[in-house]
C-alpha positions as protocol buffer text, in pm:
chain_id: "A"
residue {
  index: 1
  type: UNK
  ca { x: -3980 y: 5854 z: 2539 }
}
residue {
  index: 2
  type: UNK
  ca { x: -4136 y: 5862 z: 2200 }
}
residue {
  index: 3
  type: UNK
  ca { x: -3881 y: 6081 z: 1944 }
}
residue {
  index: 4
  type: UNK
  ca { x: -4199 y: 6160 z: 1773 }
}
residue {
  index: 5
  type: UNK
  ca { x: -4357 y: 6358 z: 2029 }
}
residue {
  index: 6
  type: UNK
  ca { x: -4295 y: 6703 z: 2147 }
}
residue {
  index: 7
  type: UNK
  ca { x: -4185 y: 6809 z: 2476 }
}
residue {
  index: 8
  type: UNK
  ca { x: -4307 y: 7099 z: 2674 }
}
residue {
  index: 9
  type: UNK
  ca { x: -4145 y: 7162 z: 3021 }
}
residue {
  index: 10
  type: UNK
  ca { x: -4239 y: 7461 z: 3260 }
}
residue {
  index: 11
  type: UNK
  ca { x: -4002 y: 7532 z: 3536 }
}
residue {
  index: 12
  type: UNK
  ca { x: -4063 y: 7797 z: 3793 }
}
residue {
  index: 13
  type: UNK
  ca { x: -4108 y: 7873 z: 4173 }
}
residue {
  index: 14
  type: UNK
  ca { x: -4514 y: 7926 z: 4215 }
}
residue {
  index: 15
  type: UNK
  ca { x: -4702 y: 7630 z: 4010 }
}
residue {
  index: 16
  type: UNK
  ca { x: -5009 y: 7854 z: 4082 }
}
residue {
  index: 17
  type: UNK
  ca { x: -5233 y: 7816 z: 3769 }
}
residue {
  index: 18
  type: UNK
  ca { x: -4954 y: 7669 z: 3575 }
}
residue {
  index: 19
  type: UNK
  ca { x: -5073 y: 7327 z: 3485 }
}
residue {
  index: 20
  type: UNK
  ca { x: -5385 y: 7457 z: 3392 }
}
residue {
  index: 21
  type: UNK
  ca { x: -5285 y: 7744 z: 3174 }
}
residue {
  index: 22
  type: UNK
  ca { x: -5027 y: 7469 z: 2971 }
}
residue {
  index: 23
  type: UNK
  ca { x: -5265 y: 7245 z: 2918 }
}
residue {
  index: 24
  type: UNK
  ca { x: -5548 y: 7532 z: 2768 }
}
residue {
  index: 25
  type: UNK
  ca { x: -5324 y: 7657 z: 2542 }
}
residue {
  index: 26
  type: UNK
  ca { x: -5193 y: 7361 z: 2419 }
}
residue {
  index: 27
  type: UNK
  ca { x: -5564 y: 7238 z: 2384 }
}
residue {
  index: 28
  type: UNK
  ca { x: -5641 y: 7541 z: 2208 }
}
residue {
  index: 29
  type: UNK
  ca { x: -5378 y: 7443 z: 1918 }
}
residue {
  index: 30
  type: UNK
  ca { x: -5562 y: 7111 z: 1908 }
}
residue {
  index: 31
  type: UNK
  ca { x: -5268 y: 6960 z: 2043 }
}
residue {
  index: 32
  type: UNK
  ca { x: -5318 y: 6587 z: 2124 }
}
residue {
  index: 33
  type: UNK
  ca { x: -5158 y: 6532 z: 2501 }
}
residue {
  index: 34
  type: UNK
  ca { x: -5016 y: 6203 z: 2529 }
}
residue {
  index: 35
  type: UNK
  ca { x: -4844 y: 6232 z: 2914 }
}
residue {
  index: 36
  type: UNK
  ca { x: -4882 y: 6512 z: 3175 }
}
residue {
  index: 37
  type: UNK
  ca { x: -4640 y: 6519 z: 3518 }
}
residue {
  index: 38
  type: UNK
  ca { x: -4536 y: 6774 z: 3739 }
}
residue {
  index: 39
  type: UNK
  ca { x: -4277 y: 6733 z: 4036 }
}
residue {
  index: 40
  type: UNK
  ca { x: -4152 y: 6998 z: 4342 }
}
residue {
  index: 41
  type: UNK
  ca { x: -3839 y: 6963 z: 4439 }
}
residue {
  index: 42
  type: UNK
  ca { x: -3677 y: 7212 z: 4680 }
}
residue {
  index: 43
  type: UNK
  ca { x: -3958 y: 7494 z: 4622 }
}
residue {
  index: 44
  type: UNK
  ca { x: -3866 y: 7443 z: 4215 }
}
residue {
  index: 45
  type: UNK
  ca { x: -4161 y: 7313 z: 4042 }
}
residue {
  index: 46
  type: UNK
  ca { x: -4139 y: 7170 z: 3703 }
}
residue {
  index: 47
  type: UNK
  ca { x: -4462 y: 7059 z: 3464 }
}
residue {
  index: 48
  type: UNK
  ca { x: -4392 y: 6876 z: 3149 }
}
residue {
  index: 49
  type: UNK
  ca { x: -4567 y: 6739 z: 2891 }
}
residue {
  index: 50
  type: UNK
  ca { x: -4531 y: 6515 z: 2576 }
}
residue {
  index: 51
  type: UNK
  ca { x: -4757 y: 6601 z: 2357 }
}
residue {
  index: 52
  type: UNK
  ca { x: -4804 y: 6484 z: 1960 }
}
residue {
  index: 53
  type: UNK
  ca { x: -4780 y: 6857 z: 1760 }
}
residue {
  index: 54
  type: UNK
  ca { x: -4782 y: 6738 z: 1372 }
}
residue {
  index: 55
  type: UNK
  ca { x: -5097 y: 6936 z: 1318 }
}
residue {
  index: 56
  type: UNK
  ca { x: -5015 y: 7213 z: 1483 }
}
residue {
  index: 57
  type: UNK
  ca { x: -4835 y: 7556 z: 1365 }
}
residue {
  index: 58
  type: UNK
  ca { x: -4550 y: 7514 z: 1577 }
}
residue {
  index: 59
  type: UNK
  ca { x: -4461 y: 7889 z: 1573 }
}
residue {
  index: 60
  type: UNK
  ca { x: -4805 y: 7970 z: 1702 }
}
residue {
  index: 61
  type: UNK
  ca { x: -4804 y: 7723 z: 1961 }
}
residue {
  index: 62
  type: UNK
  ca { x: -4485 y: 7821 z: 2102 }
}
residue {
  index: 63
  type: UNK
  ca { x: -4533 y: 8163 z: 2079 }
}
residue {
  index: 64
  type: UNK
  ca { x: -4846 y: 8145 z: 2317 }
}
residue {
  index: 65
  type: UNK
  ca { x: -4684 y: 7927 z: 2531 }
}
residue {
  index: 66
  type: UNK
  ca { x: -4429 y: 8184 z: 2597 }
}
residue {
  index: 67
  type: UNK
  ca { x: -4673 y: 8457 z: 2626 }
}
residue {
  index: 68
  type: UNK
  ca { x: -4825 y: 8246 z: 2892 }
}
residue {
  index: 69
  type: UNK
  ca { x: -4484 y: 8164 z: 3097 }
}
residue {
  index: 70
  type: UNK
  ca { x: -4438 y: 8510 z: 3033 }
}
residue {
  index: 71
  type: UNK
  ca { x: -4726 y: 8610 z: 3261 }
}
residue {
  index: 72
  type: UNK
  ca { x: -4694 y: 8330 z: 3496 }
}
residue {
  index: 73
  type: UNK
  ca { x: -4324 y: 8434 z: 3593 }
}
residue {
  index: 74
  type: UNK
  ca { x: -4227 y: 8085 z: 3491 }
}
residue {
  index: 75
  type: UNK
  ca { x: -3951 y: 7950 z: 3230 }
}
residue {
  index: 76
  type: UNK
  ca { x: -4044 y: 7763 z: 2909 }
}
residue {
  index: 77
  type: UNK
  ca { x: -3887 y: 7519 z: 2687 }
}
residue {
  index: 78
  type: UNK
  ca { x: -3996 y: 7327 z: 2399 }
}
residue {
  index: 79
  type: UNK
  ca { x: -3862 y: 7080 z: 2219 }
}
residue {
  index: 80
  type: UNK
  ca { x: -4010 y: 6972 z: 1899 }
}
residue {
  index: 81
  type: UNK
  ca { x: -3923 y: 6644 z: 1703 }
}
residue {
  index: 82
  type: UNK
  ca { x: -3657 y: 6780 z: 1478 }
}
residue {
  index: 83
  type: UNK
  ca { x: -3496 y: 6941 z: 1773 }
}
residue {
  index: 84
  type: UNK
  ca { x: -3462 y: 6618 z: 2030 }
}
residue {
  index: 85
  type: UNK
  ca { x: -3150 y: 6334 z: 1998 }
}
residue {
  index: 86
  type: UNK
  ca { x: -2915 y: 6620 z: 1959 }
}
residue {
  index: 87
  type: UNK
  ca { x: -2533 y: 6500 z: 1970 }
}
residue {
  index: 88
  type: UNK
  ca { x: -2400 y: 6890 z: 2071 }
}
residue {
  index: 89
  type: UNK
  ca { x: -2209 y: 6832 z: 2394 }
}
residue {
  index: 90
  type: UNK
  ca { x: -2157 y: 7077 z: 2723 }
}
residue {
  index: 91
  type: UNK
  ca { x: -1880 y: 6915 z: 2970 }
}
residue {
  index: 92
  type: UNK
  ca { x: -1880 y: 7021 z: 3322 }
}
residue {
  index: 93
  type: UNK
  ca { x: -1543 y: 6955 z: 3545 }
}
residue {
  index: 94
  type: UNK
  ca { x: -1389 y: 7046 z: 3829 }
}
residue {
  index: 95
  type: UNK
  ca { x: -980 y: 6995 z: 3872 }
}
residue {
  index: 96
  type: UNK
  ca { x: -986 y: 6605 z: 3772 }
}
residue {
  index: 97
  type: UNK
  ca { x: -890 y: 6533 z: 3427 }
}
residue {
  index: 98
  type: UNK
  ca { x: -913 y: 6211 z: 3367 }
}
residue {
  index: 99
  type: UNK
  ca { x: -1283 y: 6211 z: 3213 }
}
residue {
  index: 100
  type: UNK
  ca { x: -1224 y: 6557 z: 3025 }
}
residue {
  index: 101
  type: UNK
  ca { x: -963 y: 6390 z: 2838 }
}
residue {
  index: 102
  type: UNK
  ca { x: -1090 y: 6046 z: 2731 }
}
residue {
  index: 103
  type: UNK
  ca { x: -1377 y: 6204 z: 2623 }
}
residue {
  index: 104
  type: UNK
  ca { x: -1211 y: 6454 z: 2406 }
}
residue {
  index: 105
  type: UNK
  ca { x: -1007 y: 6213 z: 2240 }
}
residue {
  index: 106
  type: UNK
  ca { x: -1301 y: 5962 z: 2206 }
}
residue {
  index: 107
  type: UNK
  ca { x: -1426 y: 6264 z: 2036 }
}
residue {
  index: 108
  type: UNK
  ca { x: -1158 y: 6332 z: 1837 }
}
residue {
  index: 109
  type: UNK
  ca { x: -1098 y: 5996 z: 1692 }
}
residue {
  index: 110
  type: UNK
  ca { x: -1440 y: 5907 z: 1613 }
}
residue {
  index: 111
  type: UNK
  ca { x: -1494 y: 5646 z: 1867 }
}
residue {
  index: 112
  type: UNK
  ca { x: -1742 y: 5898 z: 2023 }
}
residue {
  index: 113
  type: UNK
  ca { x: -1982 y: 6024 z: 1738 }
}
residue {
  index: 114
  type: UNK
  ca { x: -2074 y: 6355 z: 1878 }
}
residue {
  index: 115
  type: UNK
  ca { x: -1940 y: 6733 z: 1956 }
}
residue {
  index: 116
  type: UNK
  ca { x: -1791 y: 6922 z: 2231 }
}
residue {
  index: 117
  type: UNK
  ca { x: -1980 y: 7236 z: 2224 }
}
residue {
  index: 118
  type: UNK
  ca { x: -1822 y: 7416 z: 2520 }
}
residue {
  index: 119
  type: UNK
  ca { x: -1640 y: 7262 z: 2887 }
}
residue {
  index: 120
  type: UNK
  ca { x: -1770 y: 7446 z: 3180 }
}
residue {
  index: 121
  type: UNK
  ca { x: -1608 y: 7472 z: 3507 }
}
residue {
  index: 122
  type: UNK
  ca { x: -1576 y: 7603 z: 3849 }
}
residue {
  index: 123
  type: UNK
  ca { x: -1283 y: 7604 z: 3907 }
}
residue {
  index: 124
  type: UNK
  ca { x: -1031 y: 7753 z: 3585 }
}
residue {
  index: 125
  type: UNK
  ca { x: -787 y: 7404 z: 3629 }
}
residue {
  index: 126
  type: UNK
  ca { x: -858 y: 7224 z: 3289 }
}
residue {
  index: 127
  type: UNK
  ca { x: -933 y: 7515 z: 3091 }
}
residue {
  index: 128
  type: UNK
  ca { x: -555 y: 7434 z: 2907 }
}
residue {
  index: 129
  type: UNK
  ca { x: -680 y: 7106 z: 2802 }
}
residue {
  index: 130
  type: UNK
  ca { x: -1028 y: 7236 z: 2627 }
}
residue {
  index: 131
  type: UNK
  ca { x: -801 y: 7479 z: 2452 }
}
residue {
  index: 132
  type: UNK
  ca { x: -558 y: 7235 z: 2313 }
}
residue {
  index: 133
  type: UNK
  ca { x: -853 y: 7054 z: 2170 }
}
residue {
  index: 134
  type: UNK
  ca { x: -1006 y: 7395 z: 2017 }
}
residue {
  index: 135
  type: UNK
  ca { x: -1268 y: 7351 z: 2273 }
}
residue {
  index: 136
  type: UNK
  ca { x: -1421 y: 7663 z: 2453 }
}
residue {
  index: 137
  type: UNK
  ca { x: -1376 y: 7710 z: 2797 }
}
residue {
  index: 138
  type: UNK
  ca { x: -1556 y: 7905 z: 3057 }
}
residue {
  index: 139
  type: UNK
  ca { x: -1485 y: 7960 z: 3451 }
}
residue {
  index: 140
  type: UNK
  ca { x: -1820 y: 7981 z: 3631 }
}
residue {
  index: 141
  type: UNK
  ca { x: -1702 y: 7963 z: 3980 }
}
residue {
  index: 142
  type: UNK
  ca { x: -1587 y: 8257 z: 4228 }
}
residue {
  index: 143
  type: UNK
  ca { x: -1270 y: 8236 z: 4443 }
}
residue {
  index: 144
  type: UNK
  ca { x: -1390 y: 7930 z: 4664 }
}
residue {
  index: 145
  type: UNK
  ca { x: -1568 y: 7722 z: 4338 }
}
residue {
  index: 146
  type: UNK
  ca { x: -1906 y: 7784 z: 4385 }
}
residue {
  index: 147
  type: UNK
  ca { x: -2051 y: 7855 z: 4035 }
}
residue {
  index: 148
  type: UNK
  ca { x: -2293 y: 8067 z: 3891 }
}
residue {
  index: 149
  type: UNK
  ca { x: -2549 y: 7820 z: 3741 }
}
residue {
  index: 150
  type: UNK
  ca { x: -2753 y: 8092 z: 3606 }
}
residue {
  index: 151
  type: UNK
  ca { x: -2452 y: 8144 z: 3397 }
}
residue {
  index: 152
  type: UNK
  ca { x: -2437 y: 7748 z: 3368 }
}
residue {
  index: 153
  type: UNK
  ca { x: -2770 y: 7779 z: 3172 }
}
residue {
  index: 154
  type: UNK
  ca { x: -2694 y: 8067 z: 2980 }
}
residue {
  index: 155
  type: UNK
  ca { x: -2428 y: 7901 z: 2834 }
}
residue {
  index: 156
  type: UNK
  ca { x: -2569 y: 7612 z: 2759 }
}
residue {
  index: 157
  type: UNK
  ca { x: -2847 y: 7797 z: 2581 }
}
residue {
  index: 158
  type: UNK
  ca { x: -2557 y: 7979 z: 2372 }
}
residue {
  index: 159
  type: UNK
  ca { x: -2378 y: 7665 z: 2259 }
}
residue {
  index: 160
  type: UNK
  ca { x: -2676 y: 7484 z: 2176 }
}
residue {
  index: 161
  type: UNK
  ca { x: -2614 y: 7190 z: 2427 }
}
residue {
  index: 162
  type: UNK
  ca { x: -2815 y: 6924 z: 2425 }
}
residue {
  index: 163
  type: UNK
  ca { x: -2661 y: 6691 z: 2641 }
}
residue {
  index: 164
  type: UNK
  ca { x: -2474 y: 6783 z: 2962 }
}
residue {
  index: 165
  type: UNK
  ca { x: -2179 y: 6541 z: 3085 }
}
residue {
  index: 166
  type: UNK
  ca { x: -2065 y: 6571 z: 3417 }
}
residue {
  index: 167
  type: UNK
  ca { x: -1701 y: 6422 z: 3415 }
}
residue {
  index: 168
  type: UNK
  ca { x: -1600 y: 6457 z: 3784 }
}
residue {
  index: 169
  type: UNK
  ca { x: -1804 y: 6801 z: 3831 }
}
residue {
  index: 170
  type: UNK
  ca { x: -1744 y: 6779 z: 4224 }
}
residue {
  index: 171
  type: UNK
  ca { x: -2106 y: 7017 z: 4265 }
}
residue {
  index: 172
  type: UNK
  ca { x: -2438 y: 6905 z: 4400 }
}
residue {
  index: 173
  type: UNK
  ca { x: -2665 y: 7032 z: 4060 }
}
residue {
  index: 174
  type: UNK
  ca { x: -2969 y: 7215 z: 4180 }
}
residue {
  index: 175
  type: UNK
  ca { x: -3353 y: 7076 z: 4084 }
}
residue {
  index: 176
  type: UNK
  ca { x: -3363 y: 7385 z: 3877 }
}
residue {
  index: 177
  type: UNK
  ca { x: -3057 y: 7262 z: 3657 }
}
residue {
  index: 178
  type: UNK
  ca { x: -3208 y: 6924 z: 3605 }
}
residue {
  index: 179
  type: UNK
  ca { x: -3554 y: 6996 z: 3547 }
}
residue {
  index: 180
  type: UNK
  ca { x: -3401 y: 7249 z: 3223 }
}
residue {
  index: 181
  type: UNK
  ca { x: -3233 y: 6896 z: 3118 }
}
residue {
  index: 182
  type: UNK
  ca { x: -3391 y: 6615 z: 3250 }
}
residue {
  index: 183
  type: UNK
  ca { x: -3284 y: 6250 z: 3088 }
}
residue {
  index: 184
  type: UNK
  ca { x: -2972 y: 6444 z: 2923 }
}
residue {
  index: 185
  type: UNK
  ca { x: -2750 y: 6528 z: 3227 }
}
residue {
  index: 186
  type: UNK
  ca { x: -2470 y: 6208 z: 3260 }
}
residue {
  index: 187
  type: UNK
  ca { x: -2275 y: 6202 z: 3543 }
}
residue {
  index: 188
  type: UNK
  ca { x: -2074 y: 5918 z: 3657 }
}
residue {
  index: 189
  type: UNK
  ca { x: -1996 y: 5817 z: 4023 }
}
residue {
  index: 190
  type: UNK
  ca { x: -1711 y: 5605 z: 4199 }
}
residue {
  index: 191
  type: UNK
  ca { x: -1906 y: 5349 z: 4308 }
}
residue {
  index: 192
  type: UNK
  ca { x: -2079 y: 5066 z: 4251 }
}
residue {
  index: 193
  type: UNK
  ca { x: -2405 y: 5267 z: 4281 }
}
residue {
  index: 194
  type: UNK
  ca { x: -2693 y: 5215 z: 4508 }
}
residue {
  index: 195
  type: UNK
  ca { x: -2359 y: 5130 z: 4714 }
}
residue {
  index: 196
  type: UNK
  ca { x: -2179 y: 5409 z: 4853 }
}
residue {
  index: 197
  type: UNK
  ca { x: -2374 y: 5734 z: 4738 }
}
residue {
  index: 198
  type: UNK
  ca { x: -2225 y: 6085 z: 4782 }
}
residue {
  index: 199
  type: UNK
  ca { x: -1903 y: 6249 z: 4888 }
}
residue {
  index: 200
  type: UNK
  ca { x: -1542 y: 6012 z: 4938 }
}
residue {
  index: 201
  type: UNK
  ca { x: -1696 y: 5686 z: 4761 }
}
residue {
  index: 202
  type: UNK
  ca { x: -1430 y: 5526 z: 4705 }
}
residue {
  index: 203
  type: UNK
  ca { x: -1308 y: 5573 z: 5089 }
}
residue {
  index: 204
  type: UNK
  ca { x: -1651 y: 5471 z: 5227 }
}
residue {
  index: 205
  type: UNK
  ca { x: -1551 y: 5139 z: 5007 }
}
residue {
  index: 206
  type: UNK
  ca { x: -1245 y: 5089 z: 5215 }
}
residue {
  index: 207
  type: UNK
  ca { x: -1380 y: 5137 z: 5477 }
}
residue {
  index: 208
  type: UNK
  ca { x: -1674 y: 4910 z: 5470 }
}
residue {
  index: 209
  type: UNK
  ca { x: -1428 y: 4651 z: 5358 }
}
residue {
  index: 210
  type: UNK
  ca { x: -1582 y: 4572 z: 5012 }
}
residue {
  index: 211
  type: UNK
  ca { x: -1405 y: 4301 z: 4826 }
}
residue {
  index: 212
  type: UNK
  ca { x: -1504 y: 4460 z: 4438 }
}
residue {
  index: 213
  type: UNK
  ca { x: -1530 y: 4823 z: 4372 }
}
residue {
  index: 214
  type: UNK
  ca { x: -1679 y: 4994 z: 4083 }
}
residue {
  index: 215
  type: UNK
  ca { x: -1818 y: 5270 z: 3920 }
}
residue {
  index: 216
  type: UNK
  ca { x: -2148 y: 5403 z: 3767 }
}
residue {
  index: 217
  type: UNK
  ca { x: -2271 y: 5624 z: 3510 }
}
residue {
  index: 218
  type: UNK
  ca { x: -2619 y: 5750 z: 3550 }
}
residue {
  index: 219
  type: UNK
  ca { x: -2849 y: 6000 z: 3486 }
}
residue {
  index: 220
  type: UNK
  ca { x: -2929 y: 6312 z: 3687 }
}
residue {
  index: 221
  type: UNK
  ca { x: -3193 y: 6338 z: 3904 }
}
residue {
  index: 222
  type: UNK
  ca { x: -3249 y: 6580 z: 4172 }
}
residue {
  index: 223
  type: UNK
  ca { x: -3169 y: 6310 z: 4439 }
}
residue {
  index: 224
  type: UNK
  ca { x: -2826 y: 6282 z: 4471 }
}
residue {
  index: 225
  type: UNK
  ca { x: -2677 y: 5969 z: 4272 }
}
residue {
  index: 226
  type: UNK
  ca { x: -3015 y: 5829 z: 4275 }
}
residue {
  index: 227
  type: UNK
  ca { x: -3105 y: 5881 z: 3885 }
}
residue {
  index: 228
  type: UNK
  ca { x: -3152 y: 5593 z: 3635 }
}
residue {
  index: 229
  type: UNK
  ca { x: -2797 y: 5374 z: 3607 }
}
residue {
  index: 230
  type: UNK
  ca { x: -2645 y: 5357 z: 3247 }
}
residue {
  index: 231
  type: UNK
  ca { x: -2340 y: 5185 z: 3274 }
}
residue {
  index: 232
  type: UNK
  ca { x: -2135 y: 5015 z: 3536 }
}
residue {
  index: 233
  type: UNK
  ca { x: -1751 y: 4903 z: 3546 }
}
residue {
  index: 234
  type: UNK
  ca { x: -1601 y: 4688 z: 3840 }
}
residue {
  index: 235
  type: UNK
  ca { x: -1269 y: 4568 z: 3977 }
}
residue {
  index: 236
  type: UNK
  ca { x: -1127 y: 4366 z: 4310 }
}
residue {
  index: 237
  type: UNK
  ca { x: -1044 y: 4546 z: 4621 }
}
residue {
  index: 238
  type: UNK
  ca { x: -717 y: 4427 z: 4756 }
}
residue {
  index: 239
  type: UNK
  ca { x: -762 y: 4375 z: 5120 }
}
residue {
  index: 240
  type: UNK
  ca { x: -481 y: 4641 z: 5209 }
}
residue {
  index: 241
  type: UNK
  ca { x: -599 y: 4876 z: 4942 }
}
residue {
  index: 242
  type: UNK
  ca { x: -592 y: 5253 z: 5075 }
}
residue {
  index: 243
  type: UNK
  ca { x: -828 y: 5505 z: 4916 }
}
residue {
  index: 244
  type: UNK
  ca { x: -525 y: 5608 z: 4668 }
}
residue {
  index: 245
  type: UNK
  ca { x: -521 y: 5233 z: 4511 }
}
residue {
  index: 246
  type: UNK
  ca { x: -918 y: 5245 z: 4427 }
}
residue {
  index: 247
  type: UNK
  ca { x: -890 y: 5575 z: 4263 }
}
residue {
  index: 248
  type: UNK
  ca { x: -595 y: 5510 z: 4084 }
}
residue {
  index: 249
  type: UNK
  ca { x: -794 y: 5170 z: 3959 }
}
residue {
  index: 250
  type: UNK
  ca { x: -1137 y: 5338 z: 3940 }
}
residue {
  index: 251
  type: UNK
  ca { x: -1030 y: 5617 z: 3727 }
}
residue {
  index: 252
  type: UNK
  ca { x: -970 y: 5482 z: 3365 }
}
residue {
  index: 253
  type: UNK
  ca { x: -1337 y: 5302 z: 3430 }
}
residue {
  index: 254
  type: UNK
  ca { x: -1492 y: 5630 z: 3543 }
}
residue {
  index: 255
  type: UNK
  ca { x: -1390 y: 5792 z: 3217 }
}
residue {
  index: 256
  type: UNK
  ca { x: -1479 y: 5436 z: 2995 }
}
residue {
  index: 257
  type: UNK
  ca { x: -1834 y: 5430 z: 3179 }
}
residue {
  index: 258
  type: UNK
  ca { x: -1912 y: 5775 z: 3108 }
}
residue {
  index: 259
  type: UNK
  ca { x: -1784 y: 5745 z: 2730 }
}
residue {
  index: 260
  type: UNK
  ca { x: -1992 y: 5444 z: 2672 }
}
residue {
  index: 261
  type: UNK
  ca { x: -2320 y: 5606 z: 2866 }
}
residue {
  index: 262
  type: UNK
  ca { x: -2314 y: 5879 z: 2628 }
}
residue {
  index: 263
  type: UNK
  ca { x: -2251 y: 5698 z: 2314 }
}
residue {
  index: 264
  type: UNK
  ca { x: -2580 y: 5563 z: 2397 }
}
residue {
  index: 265
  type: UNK
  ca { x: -2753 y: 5799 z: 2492 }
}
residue {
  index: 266
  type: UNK
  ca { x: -2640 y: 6023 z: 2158 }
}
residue {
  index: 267
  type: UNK
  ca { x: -2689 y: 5761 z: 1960 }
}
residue {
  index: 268
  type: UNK
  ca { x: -3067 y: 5745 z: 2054 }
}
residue {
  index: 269
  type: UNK
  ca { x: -3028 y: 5367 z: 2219 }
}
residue {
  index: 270
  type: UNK
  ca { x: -3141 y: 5451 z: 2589 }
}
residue {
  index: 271
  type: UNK
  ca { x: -3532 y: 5510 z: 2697 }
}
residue {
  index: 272
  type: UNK
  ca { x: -3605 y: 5582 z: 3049 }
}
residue {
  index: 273
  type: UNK
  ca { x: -3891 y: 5448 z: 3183 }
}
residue {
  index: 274
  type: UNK
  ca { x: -4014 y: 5297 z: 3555 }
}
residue {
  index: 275
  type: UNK
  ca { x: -3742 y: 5528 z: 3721 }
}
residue {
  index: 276
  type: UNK
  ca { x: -3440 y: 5292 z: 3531 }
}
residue {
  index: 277
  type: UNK
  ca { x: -3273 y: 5263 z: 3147 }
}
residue {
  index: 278
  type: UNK
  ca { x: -3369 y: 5000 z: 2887 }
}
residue {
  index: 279
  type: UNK
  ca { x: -3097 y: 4997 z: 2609 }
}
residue {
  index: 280
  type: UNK
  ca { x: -3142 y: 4890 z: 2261 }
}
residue {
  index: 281
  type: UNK
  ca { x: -2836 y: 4808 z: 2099 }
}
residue {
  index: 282
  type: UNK
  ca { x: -2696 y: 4473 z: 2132 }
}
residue {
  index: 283
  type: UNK
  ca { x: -2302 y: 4555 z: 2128 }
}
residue {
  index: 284
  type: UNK
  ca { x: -2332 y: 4806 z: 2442 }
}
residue {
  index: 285
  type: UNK
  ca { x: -2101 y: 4760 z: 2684 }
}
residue {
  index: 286
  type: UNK
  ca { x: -2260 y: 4803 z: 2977 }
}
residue {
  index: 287
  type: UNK
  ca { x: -2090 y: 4610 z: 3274 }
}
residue {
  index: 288
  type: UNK
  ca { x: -1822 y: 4309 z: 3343 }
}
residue {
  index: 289
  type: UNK
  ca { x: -1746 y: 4163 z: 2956 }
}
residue {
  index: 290
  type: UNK
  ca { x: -1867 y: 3831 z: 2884 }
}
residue {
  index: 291
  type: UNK
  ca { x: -1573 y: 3637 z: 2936 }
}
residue {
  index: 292
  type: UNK
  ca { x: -1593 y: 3732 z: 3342 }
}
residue {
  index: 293
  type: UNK
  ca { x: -1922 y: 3616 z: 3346 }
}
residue {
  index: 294
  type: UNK
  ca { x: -1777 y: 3235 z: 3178 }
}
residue {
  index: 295
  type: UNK
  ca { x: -1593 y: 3262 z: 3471 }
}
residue {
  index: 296
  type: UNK
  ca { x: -1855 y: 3228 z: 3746 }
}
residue {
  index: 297
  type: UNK
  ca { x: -2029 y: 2879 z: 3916 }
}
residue {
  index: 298
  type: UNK
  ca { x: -2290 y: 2773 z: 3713 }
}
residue {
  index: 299
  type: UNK
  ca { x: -2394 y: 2495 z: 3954 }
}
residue {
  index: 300
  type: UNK
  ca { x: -2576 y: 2421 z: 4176 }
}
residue {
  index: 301
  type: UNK
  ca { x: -2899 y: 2607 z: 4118 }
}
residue {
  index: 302
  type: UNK
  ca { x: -3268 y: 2565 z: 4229 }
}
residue {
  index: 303
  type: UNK
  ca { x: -3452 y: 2274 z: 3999 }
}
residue {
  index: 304
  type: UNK
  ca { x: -3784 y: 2351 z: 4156 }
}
């Protein structure tokens, strides 16, 4: 997406008249609208738009925007230029720490040029490790771990989050959550993704009998582990390897996929476009390292 351009999104549960009230007012601030595209997902409907504001008063615009969400029942959120490619952080976990930890040392040390705003969970497991790295810490789940995503987006709003990592947040995030951060939730998966989507990956990988396992980090789309792939890490399945072995394997690359992924992506090196990533910068590590690849047959191939 163009950096330049400013980005409009309207999430609610009635699109009645919604598309066309956007589009008047942003026509009536002689706003030039450069893409338009709304989606339903699960009764949530969501209408954004990119939309080139230099000539505009952006106070004025965004004022009568909200006056018209405000009417409509229907939540607004703008982003203008000098507010997109943000590097404030929001880390959702569960129990695992694995990916909490790498990332707040990758922080820490500078190997990860960005800043852990807040670490959200639902479950209160990891909230020691936040706090030994100065990090707030906030339990949104009730007894069983079922959180409170209102209070999800609330805090996100009060850190100023601009980019949401998942690292091993064991939750299914609801259309409503993605739609409020769409292209800027990361979450990475044990698996070699298409391969194995969902719950137990790295058992359904056993049991299917794959010979290399991996892992995937990708952004979040309302279809479960469906959203554009960032970067992928690999590694051999022994053929007596339990579950425990491919976890125990898979868990240093989950945290080192999701660490590089959003490096990128704060950085300002991925775009998203045709429903995958293109990445501009040469040095990004993005699957197997080159000397793997020097590895592999070279011959025969097709001539014709």
């Amino acid at each position: 997406m163009n950096p330049n351009l400013t980005e409009v999104t309207v999430i609610g549960d009635d699109d009645t008249g919604v598309l066309t009230r956007v589009t008047s007012v942003l026509f009536e601030h002689d706003v030039e609208l450069e893409e338009l595209d709304q989606q339903e997902e699960q009764g949530v409907f969501r209408v954004k738009a990119l939309a080139d504001t230099s000539d505009a008063d952006e106070d004025a615009l965004e004022d009568d925007l909200a006056a018209a969400c405000d009417e409509l029942d229907v939540d607004l959120r703008v982003r203008f230029p000098e507010d997109r490619g943000g590097d404030s952080l929001g880390v959702l976990v569960t129990k695992e720490s694995h990916c909490l930890e790498a990332m707040l040392d990758a922080v820490e040390s500078g190997a990860l040029d960005a800043d852990v705003e807040v670490v959200i969970g639902n479950h209160s497991t990891l909230a020691d490790i936040a706090e030994d790295h100065d990090v707030p810490f906030h339990d949104v789940g009730d007894e069983n771990g079922n959180p409170d995503e209102s209070e999800i987006l609330d805090l996100l709003d009060e850190y100023d989050v601009d980019v949401v990592a998942l690292a091993r947040y064991i939750q299914i995030i609801s259309p409503e959550l993605v739609f409020h951060y769409e292209n800027r939730i990361i979450n990475v998966h044990p698996s070699l993704l298409p391969a194995f989507p969902g719950a137990a990956a790295y058992r359904q990988a056993v049991n299917k009998g794959a010979r290399i396992a991996g892992v995937t980090a990708h952004y979040v789309t309302p279809n479960l582990d469906q959203g554009p792939i960032i970067t992928q890490r690999a590694f051999n399945v022994p053929d007596d390897a339990k579950e425990a072995d491919l976890q125990e394997q898979g868990q240093p690359l989950e945290a080192d996929a999701l660490i590089e992924a959003v490096r990128l992506h704060v950085e300002g090196a991925l775009e998203v476009a045709d429903g995958r990533t293109y990445v501009d910068d040469a040095d990004a590590d993005l699957g197997l390292p080159a000397e793997v690849r020097e590895l592999n047959p070279s011959e025969p191939t097709d001539r014709n």
